[in-house]
N, C-alpha and C positions, 0 to 999 in steps of 0.2 A: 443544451440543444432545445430541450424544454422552451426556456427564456426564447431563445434568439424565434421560436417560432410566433411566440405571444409579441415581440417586438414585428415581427413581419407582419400581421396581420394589420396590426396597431399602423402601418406603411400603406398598408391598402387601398387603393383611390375609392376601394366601396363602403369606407370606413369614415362617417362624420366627424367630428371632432372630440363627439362626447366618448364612440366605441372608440376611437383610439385613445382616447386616456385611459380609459379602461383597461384596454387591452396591453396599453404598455405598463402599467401597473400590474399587471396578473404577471407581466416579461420578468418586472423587477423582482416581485415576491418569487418567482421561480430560481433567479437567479441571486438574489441575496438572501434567499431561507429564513425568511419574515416567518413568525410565529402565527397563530390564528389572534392571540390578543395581544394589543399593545403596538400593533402594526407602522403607527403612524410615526409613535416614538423610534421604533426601531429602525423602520425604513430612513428617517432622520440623521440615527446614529450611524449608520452602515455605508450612509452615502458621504458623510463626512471623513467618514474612518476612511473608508478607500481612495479617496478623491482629494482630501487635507481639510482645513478649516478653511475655505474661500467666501470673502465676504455674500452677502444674498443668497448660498449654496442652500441652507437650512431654510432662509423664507422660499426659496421654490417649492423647497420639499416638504414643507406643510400645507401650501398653496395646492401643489398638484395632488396633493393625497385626501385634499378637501373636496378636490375637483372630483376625485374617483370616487368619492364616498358617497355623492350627489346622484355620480350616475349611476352607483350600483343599488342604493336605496331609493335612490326617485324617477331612475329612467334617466336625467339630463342634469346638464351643468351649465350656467348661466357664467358662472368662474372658469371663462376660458385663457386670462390673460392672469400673467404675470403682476403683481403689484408689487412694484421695489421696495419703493418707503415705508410701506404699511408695518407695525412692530408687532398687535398685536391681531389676532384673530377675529375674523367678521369686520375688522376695520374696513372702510372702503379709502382707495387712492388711487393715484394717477397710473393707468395701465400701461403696458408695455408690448413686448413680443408674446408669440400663445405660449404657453406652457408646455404644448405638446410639441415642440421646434427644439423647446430646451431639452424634457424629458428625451428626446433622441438620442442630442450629441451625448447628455450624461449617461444612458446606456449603454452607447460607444464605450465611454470612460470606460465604465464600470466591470466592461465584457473584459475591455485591454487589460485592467488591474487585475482579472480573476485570471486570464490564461496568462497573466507574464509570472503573475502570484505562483502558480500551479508549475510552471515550467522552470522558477528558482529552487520550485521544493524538489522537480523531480532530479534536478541538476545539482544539485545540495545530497542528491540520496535519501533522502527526509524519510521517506516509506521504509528503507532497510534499515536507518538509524531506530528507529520507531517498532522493528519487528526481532522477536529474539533467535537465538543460536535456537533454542530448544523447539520453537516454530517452524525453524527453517527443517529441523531434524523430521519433525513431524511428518511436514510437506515430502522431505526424499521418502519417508518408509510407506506414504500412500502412493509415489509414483510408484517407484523399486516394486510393490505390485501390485499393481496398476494392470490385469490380463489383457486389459482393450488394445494395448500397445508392443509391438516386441520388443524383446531383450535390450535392444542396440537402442531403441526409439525412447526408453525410458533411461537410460543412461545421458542420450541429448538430450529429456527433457527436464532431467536435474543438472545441467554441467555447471549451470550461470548459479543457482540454488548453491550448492556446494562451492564455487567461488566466493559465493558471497557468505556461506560461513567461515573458508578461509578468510577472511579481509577480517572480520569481527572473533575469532575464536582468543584475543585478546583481551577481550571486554569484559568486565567483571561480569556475571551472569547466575545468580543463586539457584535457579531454575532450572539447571540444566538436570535432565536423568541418565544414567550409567544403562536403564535398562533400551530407551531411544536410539541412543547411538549403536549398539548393542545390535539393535533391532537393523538398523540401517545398512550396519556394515555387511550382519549376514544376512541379508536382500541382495544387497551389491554382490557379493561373494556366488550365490544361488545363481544370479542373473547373466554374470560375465562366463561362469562356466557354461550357459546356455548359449550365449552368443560369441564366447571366442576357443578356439582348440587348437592356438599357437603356443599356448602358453608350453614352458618345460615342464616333464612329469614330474618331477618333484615339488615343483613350483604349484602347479597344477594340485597334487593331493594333496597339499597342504592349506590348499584352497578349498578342496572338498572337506576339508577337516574342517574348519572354520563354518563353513555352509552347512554342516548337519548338526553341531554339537547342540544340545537340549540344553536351556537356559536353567540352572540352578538357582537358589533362594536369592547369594549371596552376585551371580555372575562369574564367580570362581573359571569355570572349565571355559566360557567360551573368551574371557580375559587371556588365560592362558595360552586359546590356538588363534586368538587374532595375535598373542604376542609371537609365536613360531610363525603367523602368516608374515608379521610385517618383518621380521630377523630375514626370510628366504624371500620377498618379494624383490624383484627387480629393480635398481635404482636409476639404470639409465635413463635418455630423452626419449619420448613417446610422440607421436603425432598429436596435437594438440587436438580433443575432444574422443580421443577414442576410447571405449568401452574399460579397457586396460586404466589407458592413463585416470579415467574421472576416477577408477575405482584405488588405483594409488592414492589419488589424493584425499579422499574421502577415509580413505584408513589411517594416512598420515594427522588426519586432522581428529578421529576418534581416539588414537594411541596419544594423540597431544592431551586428550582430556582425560584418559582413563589411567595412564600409566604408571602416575601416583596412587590412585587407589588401590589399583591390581597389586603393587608392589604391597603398600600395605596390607592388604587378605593375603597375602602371601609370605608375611614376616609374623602375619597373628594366625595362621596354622600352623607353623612351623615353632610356632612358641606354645600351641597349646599342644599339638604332636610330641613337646618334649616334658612336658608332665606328666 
């Protein structure tokens, strides 16, 4: 938005020729993240990269960056045209259209290549390919409590969060921790007993058993009553996003991660117990 405003002004009927080169050059550096040095070459490189290799693409683009460079250190530009044939710099040739007609359309380009760029990535999922299991965990235990919001409100506002650790709970991931998930599950557990009281009393204490238990060294005890919450939780269909169902699946997908390790703290106490 930046850009497109430095292009607008650069439009201007109160803008000579010399501010609008200028000004659509402040558009470009905004919009293709030109460094402070080396500008010229990079603006060169960026306009090629996004645009292809189009014959005279690069002589504009040294042209009009020489033109800017006039008016930001001299006040004006005398290099207001185009010169096709010219190969090397300071040459003089036979002029063309202005510089600042073409500078336009190739901003055009340049916007069309960055929002269609941006809209393959977000269509491709690029951002959640890009973010891990153990981020996303992160994210639900600062919703899950999150006071500014109720019960029900922070459950919609991880539902898509927790989708999208199911779809990846497949992916190889070194990172993940036993004590995150952990943390996640009894938030969920705390939250839904606040916001629902359909559940069955059994169903229900066993739910409160998970929500209190005090985290040991190992994670031992609270492994154990999420393993008694997930054996008594309900498996039927749920109304899709309700406080219930997110909180099903959110446990289904922490027992997916944990339930080999549980099992093993649980086969190495019961082997040091018989020593």
């Amino acid at each position: 938005m930046t850009a497109i405003r430095w292009y607008n002004r650069a439009n201007s009927y109160l803008a000579d020729d010399s501010v609008a080169i200028l000004s659509l050059a402040v558009g470009f550096e905004a919009l293709l993240g030109l460094p402070r040095d080396a500008k010229t070459d990079r603006f060169v490189d960026a306009i090629s990269l996004m645009l292809g290799r189009i014959p005279r693409l690069n002589s504009w683009a040294v042209q009009f960056y020489d033109a800017r460079s006039d008016v930001a250190h001299e006040g004006r530009t005398d290099r207001l045209r185009l010169m096709p044939t010219i190969r090397k710099r300071n040459e003089e040739g036979p002029e063309y259209q202005s510089l600042i007609s073409y500078g336009r359309q190739i901003f055009q380009l340049c916007v069309g290549s960055v929002l269609f760029g941006a809209h393959m990535a977000q269509r491709s999922a690029l951002p959640d390919k890009l973010t891990t299991n153990q981020e996303r965990l992160v994210l639900i235990c600062k919703t899950l409590n999150d006071k500014s919001l109720a019960p029900v409100d922070r459950f919609t506002a991880m539902d898509d969060i927790i989708a999208t650790v199911d779809k990846y709970r497949y992916v190889s991931e070194t990172g993940l921790r036993i004590e995150t998930m952990l943390s996640a599950v009894q938030a969920a557990a705390k939250d839904l007993l606040e916001c629902d009281t359909s559940l069955d009393p059994a169903v229900k204490a066993q739910l409160a058993d998970l929500a209190v238990i005090k985290e040991s060294k190992d994670s031992y005890e609270i492994l154990v009553a999420l393993e008694a919450w997930h054996n008594v939780m309900p498996k039927g269909p749920l109304e899709p996003g309700s406080p219930e169902g997110i909180m099903r699946r959110l446990t289904e997908i922490v027992w997916h991660y944990s339930f080999m390790h549980y099992f093993w703290l649980k086969e190495d106490r019961r082997n040091r117990g018989s020593k």
